[in-house]
ZAMARGU-4260 file (C-alpha; in steps of 0.2 Angstrom, whole numbers, plus 5000, padded with zeros to 4 digits):
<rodrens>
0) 5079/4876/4978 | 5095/4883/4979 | 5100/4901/4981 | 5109/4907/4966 | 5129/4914/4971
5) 5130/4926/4955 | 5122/4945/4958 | 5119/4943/4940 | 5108/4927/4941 | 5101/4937/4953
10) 5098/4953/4946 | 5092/4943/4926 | 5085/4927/4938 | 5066/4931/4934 | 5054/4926/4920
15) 5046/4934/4906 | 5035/4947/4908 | 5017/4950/4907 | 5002/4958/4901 | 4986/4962/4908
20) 4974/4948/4906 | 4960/4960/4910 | 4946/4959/4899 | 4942/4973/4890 | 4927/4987/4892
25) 4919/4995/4880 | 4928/5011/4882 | 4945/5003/4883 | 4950/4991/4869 | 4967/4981/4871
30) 4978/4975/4860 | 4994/4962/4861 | 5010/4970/4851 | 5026/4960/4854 | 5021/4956/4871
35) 5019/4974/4878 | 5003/4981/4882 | 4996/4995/4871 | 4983/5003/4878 | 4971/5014/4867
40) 4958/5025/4872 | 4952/5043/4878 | 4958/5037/4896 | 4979/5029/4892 | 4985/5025/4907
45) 5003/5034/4912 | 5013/5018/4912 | 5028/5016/4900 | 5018/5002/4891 | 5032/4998/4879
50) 5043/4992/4890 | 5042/4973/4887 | 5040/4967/4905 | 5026/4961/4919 | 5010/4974/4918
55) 4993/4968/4923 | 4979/4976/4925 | 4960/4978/4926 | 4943/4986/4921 | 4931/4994/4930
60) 4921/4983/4924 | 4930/4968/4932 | 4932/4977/4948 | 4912/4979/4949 | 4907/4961/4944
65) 4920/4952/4954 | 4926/4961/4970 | 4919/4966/4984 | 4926/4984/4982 | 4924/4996/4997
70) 4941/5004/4996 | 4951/5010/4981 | 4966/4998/4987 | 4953/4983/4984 | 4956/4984/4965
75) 4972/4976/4968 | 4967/4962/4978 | 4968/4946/4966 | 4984/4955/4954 | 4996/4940/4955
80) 5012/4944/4970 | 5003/4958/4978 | 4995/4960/4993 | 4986/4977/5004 | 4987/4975/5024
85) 4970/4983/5024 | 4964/4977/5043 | 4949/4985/5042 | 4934/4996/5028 | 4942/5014/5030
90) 4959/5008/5035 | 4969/5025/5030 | 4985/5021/5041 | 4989/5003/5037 | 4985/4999/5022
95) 5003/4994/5016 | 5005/4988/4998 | 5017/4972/4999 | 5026/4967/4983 | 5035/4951/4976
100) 5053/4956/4986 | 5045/4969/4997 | 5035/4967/5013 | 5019/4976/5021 | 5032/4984/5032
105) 5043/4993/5018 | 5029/5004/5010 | 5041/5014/5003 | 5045/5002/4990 | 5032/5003/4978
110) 5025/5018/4969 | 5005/5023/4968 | 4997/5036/4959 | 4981/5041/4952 | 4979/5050/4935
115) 4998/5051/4935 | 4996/5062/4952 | 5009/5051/4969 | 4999/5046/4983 | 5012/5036/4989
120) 5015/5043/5005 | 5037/5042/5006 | 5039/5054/5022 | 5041/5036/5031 | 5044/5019/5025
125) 5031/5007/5037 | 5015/5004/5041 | 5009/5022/5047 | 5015/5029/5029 | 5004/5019/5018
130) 4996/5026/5001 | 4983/5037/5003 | 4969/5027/4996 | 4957/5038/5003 | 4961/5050/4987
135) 4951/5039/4974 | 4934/5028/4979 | 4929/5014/4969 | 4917/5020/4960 | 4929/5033/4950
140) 4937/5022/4944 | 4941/5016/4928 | 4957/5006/4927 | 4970/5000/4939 | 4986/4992/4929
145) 5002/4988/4939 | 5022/4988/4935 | 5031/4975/4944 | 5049/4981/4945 | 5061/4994/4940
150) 5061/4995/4925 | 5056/5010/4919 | 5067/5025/4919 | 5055/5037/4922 | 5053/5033/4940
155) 5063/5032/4955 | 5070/5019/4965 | 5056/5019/4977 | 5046/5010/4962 | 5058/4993/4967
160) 5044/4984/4969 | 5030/4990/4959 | 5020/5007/4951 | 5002/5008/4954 | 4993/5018/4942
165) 4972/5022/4945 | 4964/5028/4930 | 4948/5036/4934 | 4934/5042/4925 | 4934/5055/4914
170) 4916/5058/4904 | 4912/5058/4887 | 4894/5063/4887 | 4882/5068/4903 | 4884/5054/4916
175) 4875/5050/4933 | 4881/5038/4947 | 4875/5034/4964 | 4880/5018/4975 | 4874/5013/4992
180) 4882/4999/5001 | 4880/4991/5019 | 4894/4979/5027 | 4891/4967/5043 | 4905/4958/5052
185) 4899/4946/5069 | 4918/4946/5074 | 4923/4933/5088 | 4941/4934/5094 | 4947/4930/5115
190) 4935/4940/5125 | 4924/4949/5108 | 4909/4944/5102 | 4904/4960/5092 | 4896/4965/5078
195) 4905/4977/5065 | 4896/4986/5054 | 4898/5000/5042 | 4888/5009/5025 | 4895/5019/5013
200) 4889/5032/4999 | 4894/5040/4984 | 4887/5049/4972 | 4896/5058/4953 | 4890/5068/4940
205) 4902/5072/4923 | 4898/5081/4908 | 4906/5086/4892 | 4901/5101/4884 | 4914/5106/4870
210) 4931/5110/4875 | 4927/5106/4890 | 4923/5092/4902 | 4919/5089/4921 | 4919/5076/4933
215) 4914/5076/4953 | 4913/5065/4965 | 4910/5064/4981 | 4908/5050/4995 | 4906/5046/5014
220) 4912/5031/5022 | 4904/5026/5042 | 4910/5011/5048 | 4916/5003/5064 | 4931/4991/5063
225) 4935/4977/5073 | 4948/4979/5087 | 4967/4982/5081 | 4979/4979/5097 | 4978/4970/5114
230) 4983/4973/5131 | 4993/4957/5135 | 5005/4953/5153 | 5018/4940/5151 | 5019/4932/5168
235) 5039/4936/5170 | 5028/4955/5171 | 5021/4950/5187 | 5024/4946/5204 | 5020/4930/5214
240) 5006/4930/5228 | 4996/4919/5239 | 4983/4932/5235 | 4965/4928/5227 | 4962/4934/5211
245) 4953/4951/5211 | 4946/4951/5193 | 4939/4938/5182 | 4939/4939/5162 | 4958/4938/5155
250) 4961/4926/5143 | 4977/4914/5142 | 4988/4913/5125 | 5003/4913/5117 | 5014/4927/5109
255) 5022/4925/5093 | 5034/4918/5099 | 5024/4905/5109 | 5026/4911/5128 | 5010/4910/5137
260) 5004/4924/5142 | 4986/4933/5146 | 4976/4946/5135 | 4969/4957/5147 | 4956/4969/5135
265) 4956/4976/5116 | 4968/4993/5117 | 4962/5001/5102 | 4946/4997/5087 | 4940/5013/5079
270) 4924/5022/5073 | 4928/5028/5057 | 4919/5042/5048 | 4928/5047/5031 | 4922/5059/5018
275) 4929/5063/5002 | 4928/5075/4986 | 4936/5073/4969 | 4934/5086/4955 | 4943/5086/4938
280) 4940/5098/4926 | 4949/5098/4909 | 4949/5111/4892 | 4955/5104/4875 | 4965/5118/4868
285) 4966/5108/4852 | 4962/5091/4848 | 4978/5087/4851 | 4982/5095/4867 | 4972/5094/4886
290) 4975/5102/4901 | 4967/5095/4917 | 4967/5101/4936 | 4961/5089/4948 | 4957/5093/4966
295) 4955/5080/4980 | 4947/5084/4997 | 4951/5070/5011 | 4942/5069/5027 | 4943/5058/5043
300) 4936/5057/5060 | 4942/5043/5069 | 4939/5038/5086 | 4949/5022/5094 | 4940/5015/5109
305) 4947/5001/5121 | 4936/4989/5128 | 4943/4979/5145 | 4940/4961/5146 | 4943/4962/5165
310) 4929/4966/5178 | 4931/4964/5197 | 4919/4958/5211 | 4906/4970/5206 | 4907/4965/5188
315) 4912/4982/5182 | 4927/4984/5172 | 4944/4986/5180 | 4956/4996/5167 | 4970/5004/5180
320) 4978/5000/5195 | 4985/4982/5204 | 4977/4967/5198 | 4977/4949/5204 | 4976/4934/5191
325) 4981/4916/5195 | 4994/4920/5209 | 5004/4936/5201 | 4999/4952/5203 | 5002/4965/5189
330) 5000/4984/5190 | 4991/4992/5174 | 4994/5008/5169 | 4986/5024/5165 | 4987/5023/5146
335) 4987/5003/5144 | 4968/5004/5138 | 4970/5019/5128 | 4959/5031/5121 | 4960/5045/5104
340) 4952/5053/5093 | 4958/5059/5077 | 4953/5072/5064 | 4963/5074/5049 | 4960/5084/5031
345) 4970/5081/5018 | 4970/5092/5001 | 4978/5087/4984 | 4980/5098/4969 | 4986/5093/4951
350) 4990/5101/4936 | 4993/5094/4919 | 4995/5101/4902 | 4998/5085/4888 | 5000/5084/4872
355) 4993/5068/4863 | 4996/5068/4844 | 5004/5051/4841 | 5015/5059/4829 | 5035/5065/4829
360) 5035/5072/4847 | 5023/5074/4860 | 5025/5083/4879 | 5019/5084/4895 | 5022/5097/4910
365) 5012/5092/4926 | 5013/5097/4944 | 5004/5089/4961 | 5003/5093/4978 | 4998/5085/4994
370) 4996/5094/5010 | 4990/5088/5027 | 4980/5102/5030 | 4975/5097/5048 | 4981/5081/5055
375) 4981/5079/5075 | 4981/5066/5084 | 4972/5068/5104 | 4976/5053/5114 | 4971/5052/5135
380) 4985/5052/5147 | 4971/5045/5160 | 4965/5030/5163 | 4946/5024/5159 | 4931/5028/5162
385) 4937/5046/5168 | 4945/5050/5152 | 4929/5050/5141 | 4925/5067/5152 | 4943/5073/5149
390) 4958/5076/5160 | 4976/5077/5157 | 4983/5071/5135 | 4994/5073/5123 | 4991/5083/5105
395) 5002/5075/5092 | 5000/5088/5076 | 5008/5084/5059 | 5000/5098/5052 | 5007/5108/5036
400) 5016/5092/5033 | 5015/5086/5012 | 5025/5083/4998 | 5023/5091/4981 | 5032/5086/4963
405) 5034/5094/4946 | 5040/5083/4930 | 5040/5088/4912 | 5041/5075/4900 | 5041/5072/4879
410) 5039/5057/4868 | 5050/5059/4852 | 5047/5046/4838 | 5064/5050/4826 | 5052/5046/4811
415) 5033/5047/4816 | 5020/5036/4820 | 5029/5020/4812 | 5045/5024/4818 | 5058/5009/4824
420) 5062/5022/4840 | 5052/5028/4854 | 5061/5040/4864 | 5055/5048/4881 | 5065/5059/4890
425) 5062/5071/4904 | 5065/5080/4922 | 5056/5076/4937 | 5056/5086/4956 | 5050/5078/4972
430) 5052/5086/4988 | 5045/5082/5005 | 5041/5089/5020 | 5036/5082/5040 | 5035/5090/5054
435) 5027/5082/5066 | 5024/5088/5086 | 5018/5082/5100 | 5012/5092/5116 | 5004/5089/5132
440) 4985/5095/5138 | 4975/5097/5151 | 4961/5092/5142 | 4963/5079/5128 | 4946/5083/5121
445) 4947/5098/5117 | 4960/5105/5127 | 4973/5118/5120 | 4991/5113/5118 | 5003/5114/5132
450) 5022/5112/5133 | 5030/5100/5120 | 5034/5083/5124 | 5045/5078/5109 | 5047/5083/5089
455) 5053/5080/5075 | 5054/5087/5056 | 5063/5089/5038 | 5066/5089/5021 | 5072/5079/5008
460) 5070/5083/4989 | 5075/5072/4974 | 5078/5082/4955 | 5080/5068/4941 | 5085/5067/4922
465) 5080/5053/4914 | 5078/5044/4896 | 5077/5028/4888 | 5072/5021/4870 | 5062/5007/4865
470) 5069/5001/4847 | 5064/4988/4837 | 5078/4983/4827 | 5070/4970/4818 | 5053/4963/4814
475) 5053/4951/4828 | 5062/4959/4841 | 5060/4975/4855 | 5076/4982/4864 | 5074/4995/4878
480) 5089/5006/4885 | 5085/5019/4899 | 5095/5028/4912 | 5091/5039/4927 | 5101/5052/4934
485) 5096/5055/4953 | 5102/5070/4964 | 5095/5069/4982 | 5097/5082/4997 | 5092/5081/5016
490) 5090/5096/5026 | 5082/5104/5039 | 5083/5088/5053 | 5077/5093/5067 | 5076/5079/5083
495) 5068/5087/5099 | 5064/5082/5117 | 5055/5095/5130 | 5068/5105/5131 | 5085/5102/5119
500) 5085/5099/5102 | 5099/5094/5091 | 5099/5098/5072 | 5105/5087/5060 | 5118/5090/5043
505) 5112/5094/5025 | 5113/5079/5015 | 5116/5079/4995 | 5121/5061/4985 | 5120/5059/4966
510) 5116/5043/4959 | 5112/5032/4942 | 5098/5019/4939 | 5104/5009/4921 | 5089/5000/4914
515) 5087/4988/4900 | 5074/4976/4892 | 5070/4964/4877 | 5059/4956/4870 | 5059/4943/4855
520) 5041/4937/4846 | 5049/4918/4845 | 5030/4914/4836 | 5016/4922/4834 | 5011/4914/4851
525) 5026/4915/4859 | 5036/4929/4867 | 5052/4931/4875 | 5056/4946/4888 | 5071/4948/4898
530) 5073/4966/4912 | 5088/4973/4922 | 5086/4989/4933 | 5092/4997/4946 | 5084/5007/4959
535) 5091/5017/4973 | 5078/5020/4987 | 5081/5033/4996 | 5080/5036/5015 | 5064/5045/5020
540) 5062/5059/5031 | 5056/5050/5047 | 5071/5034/5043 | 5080/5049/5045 | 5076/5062/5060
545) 5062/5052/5071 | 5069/5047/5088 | 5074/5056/5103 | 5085/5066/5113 | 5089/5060/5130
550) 5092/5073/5146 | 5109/5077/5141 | 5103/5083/5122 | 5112/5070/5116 | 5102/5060/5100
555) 5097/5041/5104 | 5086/5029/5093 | 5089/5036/5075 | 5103/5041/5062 | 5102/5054/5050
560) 5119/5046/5041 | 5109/5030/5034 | 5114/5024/5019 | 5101/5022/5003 | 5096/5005/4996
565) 5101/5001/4983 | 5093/4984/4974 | 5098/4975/4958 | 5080/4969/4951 | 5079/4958/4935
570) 5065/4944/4926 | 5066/4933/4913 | 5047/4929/4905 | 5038/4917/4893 | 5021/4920/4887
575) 5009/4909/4879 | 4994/4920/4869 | 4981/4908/4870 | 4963/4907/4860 | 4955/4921/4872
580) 4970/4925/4884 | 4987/4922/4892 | 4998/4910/4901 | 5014/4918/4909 | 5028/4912/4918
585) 5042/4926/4924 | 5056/4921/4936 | 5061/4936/4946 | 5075/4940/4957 | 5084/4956/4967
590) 5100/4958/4977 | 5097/4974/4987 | 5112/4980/4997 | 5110/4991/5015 | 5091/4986/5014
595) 5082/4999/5028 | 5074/4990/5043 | 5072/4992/5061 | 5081/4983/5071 | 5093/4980/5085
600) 5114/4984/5085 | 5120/4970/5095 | 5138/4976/5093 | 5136/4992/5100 | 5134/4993/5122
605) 5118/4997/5127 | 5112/4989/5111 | 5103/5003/5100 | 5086/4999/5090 | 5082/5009/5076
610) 5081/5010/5058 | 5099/5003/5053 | 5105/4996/5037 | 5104/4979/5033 | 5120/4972/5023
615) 5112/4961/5009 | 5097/4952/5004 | 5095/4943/4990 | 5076/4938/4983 | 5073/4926/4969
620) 5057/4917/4965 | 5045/4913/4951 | 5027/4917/4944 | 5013/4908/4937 | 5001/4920/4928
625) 4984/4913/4919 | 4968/4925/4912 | 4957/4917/4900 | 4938/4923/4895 | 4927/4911/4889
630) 4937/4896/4894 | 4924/4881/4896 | 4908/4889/4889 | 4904/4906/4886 | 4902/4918/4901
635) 4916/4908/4911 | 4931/4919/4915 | 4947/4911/4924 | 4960/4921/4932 | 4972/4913/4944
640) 4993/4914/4948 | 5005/4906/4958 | 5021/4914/4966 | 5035/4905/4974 | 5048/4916/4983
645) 5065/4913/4993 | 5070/4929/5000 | 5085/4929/5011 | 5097/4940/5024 | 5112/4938/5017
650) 5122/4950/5028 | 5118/4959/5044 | 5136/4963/5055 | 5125/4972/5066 | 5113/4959/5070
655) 5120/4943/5064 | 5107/4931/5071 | 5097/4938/5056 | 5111/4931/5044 | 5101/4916/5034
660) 5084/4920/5039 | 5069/4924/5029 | 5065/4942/5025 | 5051/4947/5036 | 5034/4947/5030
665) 5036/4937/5011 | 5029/4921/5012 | 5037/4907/5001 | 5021/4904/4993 | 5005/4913/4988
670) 4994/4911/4975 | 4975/4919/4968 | 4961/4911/4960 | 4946/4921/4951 | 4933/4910/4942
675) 4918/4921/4936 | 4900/4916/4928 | 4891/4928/4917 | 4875/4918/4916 | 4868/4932/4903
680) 4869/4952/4901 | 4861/4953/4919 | 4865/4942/4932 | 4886/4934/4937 | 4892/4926/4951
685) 4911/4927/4956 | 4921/4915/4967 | 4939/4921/4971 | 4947/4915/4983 | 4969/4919/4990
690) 4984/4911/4999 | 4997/4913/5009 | 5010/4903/5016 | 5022/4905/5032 | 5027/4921/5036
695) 5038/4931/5050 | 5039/4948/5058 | 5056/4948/5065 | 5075/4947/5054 | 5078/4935/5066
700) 5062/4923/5063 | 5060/4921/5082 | 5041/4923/5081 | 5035/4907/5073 | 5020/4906/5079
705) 5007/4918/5067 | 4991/4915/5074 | 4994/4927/5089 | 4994/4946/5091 | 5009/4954/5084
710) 5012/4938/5073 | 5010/4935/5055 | 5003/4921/5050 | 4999/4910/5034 | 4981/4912/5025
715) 4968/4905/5015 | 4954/4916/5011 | 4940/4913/4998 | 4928/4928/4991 | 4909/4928/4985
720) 4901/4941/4974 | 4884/4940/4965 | 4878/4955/4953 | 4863/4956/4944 | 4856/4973/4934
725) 4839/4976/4936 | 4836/4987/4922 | 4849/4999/4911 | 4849/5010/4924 | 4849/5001/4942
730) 4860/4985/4950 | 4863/4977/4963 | 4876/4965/4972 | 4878/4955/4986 | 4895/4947/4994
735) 4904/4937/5009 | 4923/4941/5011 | 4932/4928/5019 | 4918/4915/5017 | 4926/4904/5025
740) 4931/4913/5041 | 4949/4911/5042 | 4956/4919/5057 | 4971/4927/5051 | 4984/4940/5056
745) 4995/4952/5051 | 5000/4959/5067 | 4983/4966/5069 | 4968/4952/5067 | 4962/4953/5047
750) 4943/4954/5045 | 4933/4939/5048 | 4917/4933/5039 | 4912/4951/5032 | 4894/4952/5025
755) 4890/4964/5010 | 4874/4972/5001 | 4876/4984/4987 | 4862/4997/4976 | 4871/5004/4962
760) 4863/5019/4948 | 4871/5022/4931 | 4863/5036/4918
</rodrens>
């Protein structure tokens, strides 16, 4: 298909927009109102659901009869265009959420919260900076719906790709839930033949007593996941002998790029130990008007083990020193089988106060704060086995880090509930904070912190005003006008090595985000919908001020001058209201200008890699979306979509072997498939099933090959789930993720044939 040449093809080039075609629960009813979604109920979701473009969405009911759920970001797995590079259960640094024009590497181009409160965490952009999932469990929750685009003016531009938004529960009545759950992976990959297991528990209670109403929960995850990176040795790294070989075991391959080379041993695959605790507690002042406070409690102990596939004479495992395979001799070092441990504790607080009448004006004031309240990193410096008794490390600590936001916000319908204008309006504050350090020890167990090896901190804060106002100007049609008005400062840079460090400039750039929609009810069946935004992301703090400083105190590897992106996003979309759900076909497509990516600047000697901007890309696809209950007898459920995609580099000066190559990491075809059986109030069965198409890593699309470490490779995936309720109170489930054992990769190797067993209590 050929690329269109006009920005505004681009920008309008995408297909009529959405609805969830969840079905509903018994708490949450749905309705269809020229083509939006309404959502009514005690729980609304924090959406701008009048806005007539893509939302989709779904119930916990949904999640619990059709997906293996064991981690909040699993809710999201069968949503048409997206996709979470979870590598692992607990996966709390990885688990990247990729988007229609976005990749698993650009996390900061998609927004997630819970109850209105950010978890996306926009102190980087990659895949150590991903949501903190960790911060909602599965059996909280109550909805998940998704915005795909920039649409809205009430969020920023890191919302390019989509908003996230998790509902959970919030009781009516005294409730009681309890859920037990085992997990089994026989793993077989080079050298591993493993078993990866892992259980999980949660219990919550919630009551409500008056004005008032409560809700905790609280959860432990133990699991062990299979190995993440590999130590590998081209041949060019070794050198030639007439030598025997002095170790047997390392395995022969290709890299991405398909070079042969040898994988010597796994470098890192953790034991994962995660406990969290969420409590809400909320007062009605009036009928009318809540105030809620909600406090999270994150824990993680991790510890990343290497295993080495090479043994010597003896048969015990070499992990250091000279080695001897097939005629070339290469030297490993201390760290190349490395070893860390991890213990992290992360708080969050918010603070809302909402009015909720539905009649000439409503308001909101709310206020959130995440802090990493320990986060430190302990990694060995020596080589195995003598590092599991100590010796010399480094302590990397990134406590105190966070980011903490305040928005207040009001609805104003000009003539009540039946008004032709919906109004919102409001001023929003994010700031951020890193500072990250690392030290040397002579201990890395529990060793105290010596001299510092390198750091690296900062601020950035962003202050909007923003309003927009959905009109219906006439029976059959919808318009939407918004605009965002963005100040944005950087201070505080500081880049360190042991012993200089070089401060960086304040920052401040104001910006505005237009927005537009419509929609037209051609029929009573047939719905119309076009959207336009802007979004400007932002540079993060790390984008920013993580690099180094070389002897003469001079700053190498980053740029504290980089310019925001700034992306066109629009969608053009039919929808077809069937018996008992929806067809939907959206075109989509984004031109984003100085896109952020790191890469290297060939026109520069020595050639610099880091996080440059990239001149254009252009992105323009289409989506196929289908939801229907009851389709060929009653009990049968259908879900399924289908996204084409052609994203392009359109201009690179610094690296122009890029220029006409894919984007990284956005297949051209992906699709999902759920088909679900109720056979009666008790017992349903679930067959869902994802795929992917081609992918690469690089701007320059020189790793074709996927299936190898550090490559990306194409997917096909199907899911099993069987429920069945033993009595009012008590249920059970059993699933297989990836039935078919696909060996896939994202980098790191995706789960294979996973094995799972659930007890689940409701009062």
């Amino acid at each position: 298909m050929k690329r269109s040449q006009s920005t505004l093809a681009l920008a309008i080039a995408a297909a009529f927009a959405s609805t969830a075609h969840a079905q509903d629960s018994g708490a949450v009813a749905r309705e269809k109102q020229m083509g939006t979604v309404v959502v009514t109920g005690n729980r609304p979701s924090s959406l701008p659901t009048q806005i007539p473009t893509t939302i989709e969405g779904i119930t916990a009911d949904e999640i619990a009869r059709t997906i293996n759920a064991l981690d909040a970001e699993d809710a999201l797995k069968y949503l048409p265009s997206l996709l979470v590079r979870k590598r692992y259960i607990g996966d709390y640094n990885h688990a990247v959420l990729s988007t229609r024009a976005s990749g698993t590497g650009n996390s900061a181009r998609s927004a997630v919260y819970a109850d209105g409160i950010l978890l996306s965490n926009y102190l980087g952009n990659g895949a150590t900076f991903a949501p903190r999932w960790g911060m909602v469990t599965p059996s909280e929750i109550e909805r998940v719906d998704v915005l795909y685009g920039p649409f809205s003016a009430a969020y920023g531009g890191n919302s390019v790709g989509a908003v996230v938004d998790y509902v959970t529960r919030m009781p009516r009545r005294f409730e009681a839930h309890a859920r037990f759950s085992l997990s089994h992976q026989p793993f077989r990959l080079y050298n591993t033949h493993e078993d990866f297991n892992g259980r999980q528990g949660s219990v919550s209670l919630g009551n409500r007593q008056g004005a008032w109403s409560w809700f905790i929960d609280v959860s432990r995850n133990d699991s062990d996941g299979q190995p993440q990176t590999f130590v590998t040795r081209l041949p060019t790294a070794g050198t030639a002998t007439g030598a025997a070989d002095t170790v047997t075991g390392a395995v022969p391959g290709q890299d991405r790029s398909f070079r042969d080379w040898l994988i010597l041993g796994t470098a890192t695959q953790y034991h994962t130990v995660q406990d969290h605790l969420k409590a809400k507690l909320a007062y009605d002042f009036s009928p009318t008007v809540r105030a809620t406070y909600v406090l999270g409690v994150w824990q993680n102990e991790s510890e990343g083990r290497p295993a080495s596939f090479l043994a010597n004479g003896s048969g015990q495992p070499v992990n250091s020193g000279p080695v001897t395979i097939g005629g070339r001799t290469y030297t490993l070092g201390q760290t190349d089988f490395n070893v860390s441990n991890e213990e992290l504790r992360h708080l969050m607080h918010g603070l809302s106060v909402k009015s909720n009448t539905k009649g000439v004006f409503d308001w909101e004031l709310a206020a959130s704060l995440y802090d990493y309240d320990q986060d430190e990193l302990r990694a060995a410096t020596v080589a195995l086995p003598g590092a599991l008794n100590g010796g010399a490390g480094r302590i990397v600590d990134g406590s105190g880090t966070g980011w903490n936001t305040f928005a207040a916000k009001g609805i104003w319908r000009p003539q009540g509930k039946g008004s032709g204008h919906i109004v919102e309006f409001g001023y929003q504050r994010e700031a951020y904070k890193l500072a990250s350090i690392e030290r040397a020890t002579g201990n890395w167990i529990d060793g105290a912190p010596g001299a510092r090896n390198s750091a690296f901190s900062g601020r950035t804060r962003t202050q909007a005003l923003y309003g927009q106002d959905t009109w219906r100007f006439a029976p059959d049609w919808k318009a939407v006008l918004g605009l965002r008005l963005e100040r944005w400062e950087a201070r505080d840079g500081l880049t360190s090595n042991a012993t200089a460090t070089v401060a960086h400039g304040e920052r401040r750039e104001h910006y505005a985000s237009p927005k537009a929609a419509l929609a037209w009810q051609v029929t009573p069946d047939w719905t119309l919908k076009a959207s336009l935004g802007r979004a400007v992301r932002m540079p993060t703090v790390s984008e920013l001020y993580q690099g180094g400083v070389n002897g003469a105190g001079v700053l190498i590897n980053n740029d504290p001058n980089l310019a925001p992106e700034r992306s066109w996003t629009g969608e053009l979309t039919a929808e077809r209201k069937l018996e008992t759900g929806s067809l939907r076909l959206t075109a989509f497509g984004e031109r984003t200008k100085d896109a952020l990516y790191s890469q290297t600047n060939v026109l520069v000697t020595p050639n610099v890699t880091n996080v440059q901007n990239v001149g254009r890309i252009d992105t323009q696809g289409i989506e196929l979306a289908y939801g229907v209950t009851d389709v060929f007898k009653p009990g049968f459920d259908l879900n399924a979509s289908l996204t084409w995609t052609d994203s392009t580099i359109e201009r690179n000066d610094k690296f122009p072997a890029s220029v006409g190559k894919r984007q990284p990491r956005i297949p051209e075809w992906r699709a999902t498939g759920v088909a679900s059986y109720r056979f009666n109030d008790r017992f349903a069965v679930t067959l869902a099933a994802r795929y992917s198409g081609d992918q690469f890593s690089t701007l320059d699309n020189s790793d074709p090959n996927g299936f190898a470490y550090q490559g990306a490779s194409k997917y096909f995936t199907a899911d099993l789930r069987a429920t069945y309720r033993l009595s009012k109170q008590w249920s059970v489930a059993l699933g297989i993720d990836n039935l078919n054992n696909y060996k896939y990769w994202n980098f790191h190797p995706y789960p294979q044939r996973t094995w799972l067993a659930e007890v689940k209590y409701d009062l």
